[in-house]
C-alpha positions in Angstrom: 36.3 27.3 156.9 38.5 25.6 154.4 37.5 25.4 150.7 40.9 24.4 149.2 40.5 26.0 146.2 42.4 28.2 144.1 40.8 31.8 142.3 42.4 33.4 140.3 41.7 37.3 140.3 42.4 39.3 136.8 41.6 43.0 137.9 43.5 46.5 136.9 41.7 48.1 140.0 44.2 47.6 142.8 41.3 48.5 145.2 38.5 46.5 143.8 41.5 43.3 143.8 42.0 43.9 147.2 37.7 43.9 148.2 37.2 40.6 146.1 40.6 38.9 147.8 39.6 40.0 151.1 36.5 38.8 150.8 37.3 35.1 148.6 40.0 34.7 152.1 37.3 35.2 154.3 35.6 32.2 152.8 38.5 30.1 152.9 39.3 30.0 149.4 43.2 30.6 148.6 43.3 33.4 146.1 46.2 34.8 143.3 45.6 38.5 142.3 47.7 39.9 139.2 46.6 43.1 136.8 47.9 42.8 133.2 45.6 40.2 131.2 49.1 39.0 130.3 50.0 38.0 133.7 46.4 36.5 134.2 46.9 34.1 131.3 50.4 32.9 132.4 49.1 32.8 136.0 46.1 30.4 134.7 48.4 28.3 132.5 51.3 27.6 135.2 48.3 27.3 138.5 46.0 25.6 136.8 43.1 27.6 139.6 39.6 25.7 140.4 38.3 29.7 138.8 38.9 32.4 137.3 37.6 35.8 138.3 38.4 38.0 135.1 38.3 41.6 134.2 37.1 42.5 130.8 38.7 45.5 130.8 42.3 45.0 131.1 45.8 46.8 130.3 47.7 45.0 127.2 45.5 41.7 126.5 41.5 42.6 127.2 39.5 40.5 129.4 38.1 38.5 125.7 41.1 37.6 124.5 42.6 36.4 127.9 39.2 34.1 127.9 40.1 33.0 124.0 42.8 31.6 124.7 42.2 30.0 127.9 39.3 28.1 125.9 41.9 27.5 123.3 44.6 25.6 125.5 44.1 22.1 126.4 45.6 22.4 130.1 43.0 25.5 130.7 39.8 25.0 128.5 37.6 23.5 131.3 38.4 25.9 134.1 35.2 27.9 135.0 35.2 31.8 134.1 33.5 34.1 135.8 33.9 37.7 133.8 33.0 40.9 135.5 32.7 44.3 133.6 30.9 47.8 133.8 30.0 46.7 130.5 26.4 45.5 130.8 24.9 45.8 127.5 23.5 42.9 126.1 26.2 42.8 122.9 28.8 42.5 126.0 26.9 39.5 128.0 26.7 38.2 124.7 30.4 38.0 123.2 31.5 37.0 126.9 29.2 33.8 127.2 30.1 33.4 123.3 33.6 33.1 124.6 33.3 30.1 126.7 32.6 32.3 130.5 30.4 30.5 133.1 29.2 33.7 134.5 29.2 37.6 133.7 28.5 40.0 136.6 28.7 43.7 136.2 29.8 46.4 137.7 29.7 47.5 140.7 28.5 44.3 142.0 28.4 43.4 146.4 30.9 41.1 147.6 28.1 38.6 148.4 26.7 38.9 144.8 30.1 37.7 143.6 30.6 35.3 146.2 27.1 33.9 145.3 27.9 33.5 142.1 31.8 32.0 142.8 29.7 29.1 145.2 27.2 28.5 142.1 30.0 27.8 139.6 31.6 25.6 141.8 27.8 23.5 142.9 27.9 23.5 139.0 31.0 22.1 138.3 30.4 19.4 140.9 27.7 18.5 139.7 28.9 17.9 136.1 31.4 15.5 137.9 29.1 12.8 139.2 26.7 12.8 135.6 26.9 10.0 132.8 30.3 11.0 130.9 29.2 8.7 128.0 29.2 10.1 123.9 26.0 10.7 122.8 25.5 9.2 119.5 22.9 10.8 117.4 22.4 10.4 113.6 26.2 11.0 112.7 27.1 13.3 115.8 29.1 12.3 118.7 28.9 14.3 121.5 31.7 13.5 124.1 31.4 14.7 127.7 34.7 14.1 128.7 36.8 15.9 125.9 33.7 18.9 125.8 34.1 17.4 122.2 31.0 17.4 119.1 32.3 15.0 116.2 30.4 15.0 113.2 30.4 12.3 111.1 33.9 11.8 112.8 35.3 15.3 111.9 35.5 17.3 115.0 33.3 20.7 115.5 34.8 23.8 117.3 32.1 25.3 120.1 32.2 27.4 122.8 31.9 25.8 126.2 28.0 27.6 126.3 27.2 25.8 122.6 28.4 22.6 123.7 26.3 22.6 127.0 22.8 23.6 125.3 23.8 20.9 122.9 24.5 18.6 125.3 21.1 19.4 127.4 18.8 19.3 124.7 20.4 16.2 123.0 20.0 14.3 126.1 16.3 15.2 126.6 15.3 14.4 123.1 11.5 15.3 122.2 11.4 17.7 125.4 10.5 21.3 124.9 12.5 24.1 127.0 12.1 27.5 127.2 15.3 29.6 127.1 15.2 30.1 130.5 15.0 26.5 131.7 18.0 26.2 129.0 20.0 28.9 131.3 19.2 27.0 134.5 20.3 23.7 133.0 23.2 24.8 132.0 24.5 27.6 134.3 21.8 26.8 137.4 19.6 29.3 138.9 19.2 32.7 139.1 21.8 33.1 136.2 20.8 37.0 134.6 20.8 36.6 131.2 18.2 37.7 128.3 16.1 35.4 125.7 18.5 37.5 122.8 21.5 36.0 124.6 19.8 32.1 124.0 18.9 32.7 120.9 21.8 34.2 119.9 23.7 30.5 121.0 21.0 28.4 119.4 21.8 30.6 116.3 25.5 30.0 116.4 25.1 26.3 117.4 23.0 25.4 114.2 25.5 26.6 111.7 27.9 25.0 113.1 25.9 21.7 112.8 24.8 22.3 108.9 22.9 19.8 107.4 22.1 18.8 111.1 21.1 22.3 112.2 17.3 21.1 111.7 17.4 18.8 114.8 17.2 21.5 117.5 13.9 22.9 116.4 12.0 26.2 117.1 8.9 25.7 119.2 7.4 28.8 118.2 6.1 30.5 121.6 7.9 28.3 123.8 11.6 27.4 123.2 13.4 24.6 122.1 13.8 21.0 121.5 15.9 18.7 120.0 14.1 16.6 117.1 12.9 12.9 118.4 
């Protein structure tokens, strides 16, 4: 089996590197294994990997700030993060997807739950390939596909990678109501474990960043969410 894809590994835990390797080469994927949070950022700038699989807890530069800045960099932004950590509380799922990462598995976590969750990230990102890439315009905001871009009234907005897919979701289903969990499944497919907090936390953080437009995603009080018709 041949996948022809790159992963990046980001883990301190020589052993645990070596199990997730062993098991990514199995699958056919080529794999690049470093330590130091500092090495996985310059690894991830200068490979440019289909995914990274990142450590939160890391020597030098944690796990969070290695995912910062990879959201930050033009040449990085859009490659898919999955973030693993013994930290499972729901503060920690939280700040991770916050940060831009398309998946958060804890520790200790089976090779085939990981390598589960590496094929769903990739069926993800395919499938974002082959959908309509034109801006939504909507009562002053543009909301661009292709750059992972929200313009308001021209002025571009800063979101995470998360923000701008519930955005984008809801804004293209105007009128439709969603519970948080079809919002999960939409926008990070099936079987993704995450809590209702975790949602609402991003619908939160999403309507303040819209301001006088934070009244178009509304509360459907028992239900979920939609965005205003």
């Amino acid at each position: 089996m041949i996948n022809k894809k790159t992963i990046l590994v980001v883990e301190d835990e020589e052993d645990l590197r070596d199990i997730i390797i062993y098991n990514l080469e199995r699958e056919g994927y080529k794999t690049v294994g470093v330590e130091t949070g500092e090495q996985g950022l310059e690894q991830a700038i200068a490979l440019k990997p289909d995914l990274i699989i990142l450590d939160l807890m890391l020597p030098g530069m944690s796990g969070m700030d290695v995912c910062r800045h990879i959201r930050q960099n033009t040449n990085t932004q859009v490659i898919p993060v999955i973030m693993v950590s013994a930290k499972g509380e729901e503060i920690d799922i939280v700040s991770g997807l916050e940060l831009g990462a398309d998946d958060y598995v804890t520790k200790p976590f089976s090779p085939r739950i990981l390598l589960a969750r590496v094929r769903s990230v990739f069926r993800r990102s395919k499938q974002v390939e082959v959908v309509d890439v034109s801006p939504l315009k909507i009562e002053g905001l543009t909301i661009d596909t292709k750059k992972y871009q929200l313009s308001i009234d021209d002025d571009p907005i800063d979101l995470t990678k998360s923000e701008f897919g519930i955005l984008h979701f809801l804004a293209s289903h105007r009128g439709w109501v969603f519970t948080r969990y079809q919002i999960v499944d939409a926008i990070r497919g099936d079987k993704y474990v995450v809590t209702e907090r975790a949602i609402d936390v991003q619908i939160a953080g999403l309507r303040k960043k819209l301001g006088i437009h934070a009244d178009l995603i509304e509360t459907v009080r028992g239900v979920g969410y939609r965005f205003k018709e």
